[in-house]
N, C-alpha and C positions, 0 to 999 in steps of 0.2 A: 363873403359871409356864407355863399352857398358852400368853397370849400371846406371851409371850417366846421361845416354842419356833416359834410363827411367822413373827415378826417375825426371827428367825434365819434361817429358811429362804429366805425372802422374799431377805436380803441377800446369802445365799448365794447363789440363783439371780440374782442381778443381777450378782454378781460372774463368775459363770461367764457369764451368756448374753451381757452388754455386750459381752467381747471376740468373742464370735462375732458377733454382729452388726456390731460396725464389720470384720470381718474381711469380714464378706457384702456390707457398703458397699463396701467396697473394690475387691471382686472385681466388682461390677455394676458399679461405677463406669468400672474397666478394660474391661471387657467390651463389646467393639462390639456393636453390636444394628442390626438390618439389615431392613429391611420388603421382603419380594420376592413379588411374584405370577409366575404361570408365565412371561407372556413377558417378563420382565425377571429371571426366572431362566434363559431360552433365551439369551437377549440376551449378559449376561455369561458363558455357560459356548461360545458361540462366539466371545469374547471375549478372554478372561482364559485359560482351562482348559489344559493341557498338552497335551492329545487337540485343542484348537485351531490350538496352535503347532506337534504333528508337522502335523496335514493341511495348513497351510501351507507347510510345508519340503517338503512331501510334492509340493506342485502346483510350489513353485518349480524343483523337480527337474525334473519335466516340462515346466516352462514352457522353463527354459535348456536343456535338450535338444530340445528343437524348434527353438530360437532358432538352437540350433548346425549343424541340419538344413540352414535358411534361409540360414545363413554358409555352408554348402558349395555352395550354387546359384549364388552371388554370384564372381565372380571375385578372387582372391587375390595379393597380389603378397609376395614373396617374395625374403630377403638370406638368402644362403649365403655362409659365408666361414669364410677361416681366415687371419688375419690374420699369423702367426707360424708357421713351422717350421723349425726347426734339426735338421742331419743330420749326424752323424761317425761314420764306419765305416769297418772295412778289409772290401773284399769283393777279390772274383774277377773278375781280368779279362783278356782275350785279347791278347798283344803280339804283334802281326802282325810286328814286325822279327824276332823271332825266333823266330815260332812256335810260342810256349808261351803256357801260361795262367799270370799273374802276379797275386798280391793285393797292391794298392793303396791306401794310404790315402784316403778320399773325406768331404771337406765342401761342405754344400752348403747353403744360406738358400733359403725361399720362401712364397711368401704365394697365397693365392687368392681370387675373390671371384667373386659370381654372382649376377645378379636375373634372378627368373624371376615372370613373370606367367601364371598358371594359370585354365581356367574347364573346368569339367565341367558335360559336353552330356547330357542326359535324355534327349533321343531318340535317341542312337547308343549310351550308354555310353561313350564316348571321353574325352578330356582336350587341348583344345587349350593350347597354352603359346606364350609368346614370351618369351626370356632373351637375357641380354649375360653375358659372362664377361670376367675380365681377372685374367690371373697373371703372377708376376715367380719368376724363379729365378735365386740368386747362385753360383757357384761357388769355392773355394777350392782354394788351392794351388799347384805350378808354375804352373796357367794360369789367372789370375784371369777370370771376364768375368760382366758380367751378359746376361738375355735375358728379354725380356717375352713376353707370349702373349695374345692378346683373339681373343674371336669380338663382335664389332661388336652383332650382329643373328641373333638365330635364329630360324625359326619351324618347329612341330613338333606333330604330333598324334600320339594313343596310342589304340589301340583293341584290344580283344580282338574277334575274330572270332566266337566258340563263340556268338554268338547270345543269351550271357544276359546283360541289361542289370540289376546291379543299382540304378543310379541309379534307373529307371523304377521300380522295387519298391519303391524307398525312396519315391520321388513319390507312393508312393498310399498307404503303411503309414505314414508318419511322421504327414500333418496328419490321419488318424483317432486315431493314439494323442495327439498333443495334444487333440483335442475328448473322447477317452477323459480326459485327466487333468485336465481342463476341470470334464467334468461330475464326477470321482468325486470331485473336491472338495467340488461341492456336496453331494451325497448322502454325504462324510463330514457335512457340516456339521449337514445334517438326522440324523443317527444319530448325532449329539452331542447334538442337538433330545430325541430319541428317549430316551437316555440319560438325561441332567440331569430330565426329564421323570418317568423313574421315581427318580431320587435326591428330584425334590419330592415327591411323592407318597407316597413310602416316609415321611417329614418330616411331612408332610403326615398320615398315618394314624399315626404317634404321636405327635404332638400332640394330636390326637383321642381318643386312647386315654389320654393322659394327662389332659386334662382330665376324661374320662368317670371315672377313678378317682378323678383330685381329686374331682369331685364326689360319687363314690359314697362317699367317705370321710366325708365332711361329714352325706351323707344318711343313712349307715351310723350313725353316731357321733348324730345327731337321734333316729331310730328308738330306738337302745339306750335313749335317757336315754326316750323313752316309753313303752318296752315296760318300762324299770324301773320307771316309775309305776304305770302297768298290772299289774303283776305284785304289787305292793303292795297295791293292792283288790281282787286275784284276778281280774284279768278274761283277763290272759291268764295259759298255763300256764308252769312253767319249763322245759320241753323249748323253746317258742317262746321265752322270754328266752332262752336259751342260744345258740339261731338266732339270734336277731339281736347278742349279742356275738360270735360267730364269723364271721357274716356281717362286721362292723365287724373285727376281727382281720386276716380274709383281703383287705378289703379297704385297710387299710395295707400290708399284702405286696404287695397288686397296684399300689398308687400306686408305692414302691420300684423294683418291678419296669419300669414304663413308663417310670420317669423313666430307670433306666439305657439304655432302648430309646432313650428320647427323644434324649440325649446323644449314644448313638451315632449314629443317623440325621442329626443337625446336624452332627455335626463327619462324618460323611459326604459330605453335601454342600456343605458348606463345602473339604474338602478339593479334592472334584472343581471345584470353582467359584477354585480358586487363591487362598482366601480363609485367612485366619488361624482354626486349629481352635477358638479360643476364641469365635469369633462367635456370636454369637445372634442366629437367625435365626427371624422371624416370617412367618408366610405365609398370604397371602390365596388361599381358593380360588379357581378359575377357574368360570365357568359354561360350558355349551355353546356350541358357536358357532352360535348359530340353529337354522332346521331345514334344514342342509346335509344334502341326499343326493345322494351322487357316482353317477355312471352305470358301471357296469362296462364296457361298451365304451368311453367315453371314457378311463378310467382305464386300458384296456391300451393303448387308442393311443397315450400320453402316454406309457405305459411302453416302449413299441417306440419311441418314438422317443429318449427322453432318457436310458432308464435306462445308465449305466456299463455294463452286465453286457452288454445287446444289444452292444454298442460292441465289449468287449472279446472278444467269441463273434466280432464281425466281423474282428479282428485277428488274432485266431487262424487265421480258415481263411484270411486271404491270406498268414500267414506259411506255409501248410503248399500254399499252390500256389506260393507262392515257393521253396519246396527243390523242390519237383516240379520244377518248371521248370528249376533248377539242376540237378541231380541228372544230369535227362534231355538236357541240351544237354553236359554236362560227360562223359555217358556216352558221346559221341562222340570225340572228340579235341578237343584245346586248340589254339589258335592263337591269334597278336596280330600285331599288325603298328605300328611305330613309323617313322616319317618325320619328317624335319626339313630345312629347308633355310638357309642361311646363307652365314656368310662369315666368315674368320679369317686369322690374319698373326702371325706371329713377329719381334722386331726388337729387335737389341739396346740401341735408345735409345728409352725412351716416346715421343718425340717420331713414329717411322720405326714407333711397333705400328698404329695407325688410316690407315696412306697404302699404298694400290693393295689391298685387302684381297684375296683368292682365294678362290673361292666353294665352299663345302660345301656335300655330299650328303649324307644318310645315308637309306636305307631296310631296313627288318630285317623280316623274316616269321619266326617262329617257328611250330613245328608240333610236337607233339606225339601221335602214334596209341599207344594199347593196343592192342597185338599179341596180346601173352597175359597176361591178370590175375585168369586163373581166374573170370570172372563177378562181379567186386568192384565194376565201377563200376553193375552192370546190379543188384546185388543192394543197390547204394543209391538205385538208382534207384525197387526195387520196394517197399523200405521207406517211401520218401517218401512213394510213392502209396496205401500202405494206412493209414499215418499222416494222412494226412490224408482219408482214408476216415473213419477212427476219430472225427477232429474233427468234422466236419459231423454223424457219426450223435451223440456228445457235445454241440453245441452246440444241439440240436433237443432233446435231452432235458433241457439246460438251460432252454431257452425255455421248454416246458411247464410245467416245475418255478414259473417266475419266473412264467408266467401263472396259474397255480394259487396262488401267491401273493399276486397284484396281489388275484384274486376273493375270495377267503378274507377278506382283509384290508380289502375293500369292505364285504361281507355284514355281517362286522361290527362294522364303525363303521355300519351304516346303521342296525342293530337296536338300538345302544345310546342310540339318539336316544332312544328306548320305554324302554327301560332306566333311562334317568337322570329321565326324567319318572317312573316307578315307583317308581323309588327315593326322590325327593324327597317322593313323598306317604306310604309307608310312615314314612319319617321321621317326616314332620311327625307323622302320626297313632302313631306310637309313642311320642311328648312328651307327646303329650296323654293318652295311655292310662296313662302313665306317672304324670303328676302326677295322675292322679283317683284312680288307684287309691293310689297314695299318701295321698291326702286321706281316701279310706277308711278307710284302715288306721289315718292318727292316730285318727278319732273311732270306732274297731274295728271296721266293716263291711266289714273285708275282712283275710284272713290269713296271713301270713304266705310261704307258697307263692303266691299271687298275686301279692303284691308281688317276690319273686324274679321269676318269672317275667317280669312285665314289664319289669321294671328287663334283663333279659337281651335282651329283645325290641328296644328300646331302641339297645342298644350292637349288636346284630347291625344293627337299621336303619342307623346309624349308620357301621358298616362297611362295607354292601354299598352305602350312597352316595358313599363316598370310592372304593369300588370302582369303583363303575359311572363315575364321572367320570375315572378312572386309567387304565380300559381305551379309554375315549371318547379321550381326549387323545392315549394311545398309539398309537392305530389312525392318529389324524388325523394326527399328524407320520409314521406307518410310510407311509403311502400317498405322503403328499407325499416321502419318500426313494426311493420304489420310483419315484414318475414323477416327478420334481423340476418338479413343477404346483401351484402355489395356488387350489385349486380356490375361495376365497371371492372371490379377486380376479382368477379367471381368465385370470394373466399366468403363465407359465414360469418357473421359476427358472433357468433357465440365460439365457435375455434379462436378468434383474435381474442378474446373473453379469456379462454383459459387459457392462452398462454401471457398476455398483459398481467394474469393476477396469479 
């Protein structure tokens, strides 16, 4: 009977656990599985990633605004027209036979057309053009008749007087802001480096934390079935079996708990990686990279010169001596002046508009003085100037800030070279301490709080290596965004920049 009661169980358990298992085939078998080390984790998450595709759209923005910059220096040629207009109206009109004002009925067809070639001049401000015009207008009614209209040839310049040239303003703020959106491409792409960096890492340390349980489980569960032998010859007491079934208990809880840790962090990083949440990702640690240590003078020169943030401190304060400058030329009076000179002819047969043409003048000065405007233009004048008072003392306190940051960020990564070599040997030697004291404890020379102890010693080494190699890696790609410098192969990232694109 008692066999039979096994051999039951037995079939029961096959009946239940078969379908979980091929269900567990199933799901491994769907399940992508993905071998990544850190720079083929960088690799695709500058890649593939979302945070990829805006800083892309982000520089193309930049890039076709500068392009558009570059279109406006280039001469332009230019169709105006209006091919079609129909007129029917009764208005108001003066009959000189009799002296009164009579309303009329009036139709009338006409067409117009216009090419103008345009260039805008940098060193004046101005706008030289050359255009042709040519209109046709039909009349209806008692007096039918057509009549065309052309100006042959025009030529013509436009200029404001008041002395501020914004073309020149633009000549010098526009190709800084493209080399600004140049580099903060880059230096997004390194802070995506930066990013994905702690998504491994994070990956990285519960995987480690889950293996360390899986294994404490296995060791936990060895232990009990000893310490239950043990405790059968009285050699140990049962306060100590009890520790070590509790010890083994807590730690099924803890394996539970890492594996839902584990989960999250993979489909973490999978997600940031543009990757399918079901992936299963396996990751090879990185080692140091040698015994790099950066120079902190180098490292800020590198940052004065390529960081974004210098760039965009420099745009700032020409945009704020560019209102000065406006502000204070505008706080005088306005003036412009337009000339053109030409030739034009009326005729009421196309043939008679281009023959004996008559020559046009036009010259126009406009002036504008504030008489009285209560101190308004003078009180944007004095705005401008303490506004960008404000800038310079802002952009100086920036700079400090960013160089305090470059050094911060040197010191260390230079000290965690020491760190990760410390760490490695604490390791090792917490393995070893580990398994002896272990070996003690089967053959009962050693007890039970000992073996805690180590076993903790262990998973703390364990930690503070994944550590010490998490904060090494961070530092290296923080530096390389702060001065987009590769400091192992001492070329620029912004040189690898222009010739990549």
């Amino acid at each position: 009977m008692k066999n039979y009661k096994i051999n039951k169980n037995r079939i029961l358990s096959a009946w239940i656990l078969t379908p979980c298992f091929l269900l567990l085939t199933s799901v491994l078998h769907s399940q992508q599985v993905m071998q990544l080390n850190l720079q083929r984790t960088i690799d695709l998450a500058n890649d593939s990633s979302l945070q990829a595709f805006r800083n892309e759209n982000m520089y193309l923005a930049g890039y076709w605004e500068y392009r558009t910059f570059k279109a406006n220096r280039l001469p332009s040629l230019t169709l105006n027209t209006t091919p079609a207009e129909y007129y029917r109206d009764i208005t108001k009109r003066y009959d000189s036979g009799q002296n009164i004002d009579v309303y009329r009925s009036q139709r009338s067809f006409s067409a117009y057309g216009n090419l103008a070639i345009r260039q805008n001049l940098d060193l004046t401000g101005g706008t030289f053009f050359i255009d042709s015009e040519l209109g046709f207008m039909r009349n209806f009614g008692e007096t039918t008749f057509n009549q065309f209209t052309t100006i042959p040839i025009r030529i013509g310049y436009q200029q404001s007087l008041i002395g501020y040239n914004a073309f020149r303003w633009e000549k010098k703020i526009e190709p800084l802001k493209y080399e600004k959106v140049k580099k903060e491409f880059i230096y997004n792409m390194e802070q995506v480096s930066e990013t994905v960096t702690e998504y491994f890492f994070a990956l990285a340390m519960a995987q480690a934390e889950f293996q360390l349980a899986k294994d404490n489980v296995m060791s936990s569960d060895t232990l009990y079935r000893i310490g239950t032998q043990r405790h059968k010859i009285a050699s140990i007491s049962q306060a100590d079996l009890l520790t070590l079934k509790l010890d083994f208990v807590n730690a099924q809880n803890t394996l539970q708990n890492k594996s839902t840790a584990l989960k999250r962090a993979m489909s973490a990083l999978a997600t940031y990686l543009n990757l399918d949440r079901n992936t299963e990702i396996k990751l090879d640690l990185p080692n140091r990279s040698g015994d790099l240590i950066i120079s902190i003078d180098e490292a800020l020169l590198f940052a004065r010169q390529n960081n974004p943030d210098y760039l965009n401190l420099k745009q700032k304060i020409l945009e704020g001596e560019r209102n000065v400058d406006k502000t204070k030329k505008e706080s005088r009076f306005n003036a412009s002046i337009s000339a053109s000179l030409g030739y034009n002819q009326s005729a009421y047969k196309f043939k008679d508009v281009y023959t004996d043409p008559t020559r046009q003048e036009l010259i126009s000065v406009s002036v504008s003085i504030p008489l009285i405007d209560w101190g308004v233009r003078k009180g944007k004048y004095n705005m401008a100037r303490n506004d960008l008072n404000v800038l310079r003392i802002s952009a100086r306190q920036d700079e400090i800030s960013l160089e305090e940051e470059v050094i911060m960020t040197v010191n260390e990564f230079n000290i965690q070279q020491n760190m990760i070599a410390s760490a490695e040997e604490a390791l090792d030697l917490s393995v070893l301490a580990y398994e002896q004291t272990r070996q003690r404890f089967i053959i009962g020379k050693a007890d039970i709080n000992s073996l805690t102890l180590s076993l903790n010693r262990q998973q703390e080494a364990q930690r503070n290596y994944i550590s010490a190699l998490q904060n090494y890696w961070l530092n290296y790609y923080k530096i390389r965004k702060l001065t987009l410098h590769d400091f192992e192969t001492g070329v620029s990232l912004s040189d690898g920049f222009e010739y990549k694109f």
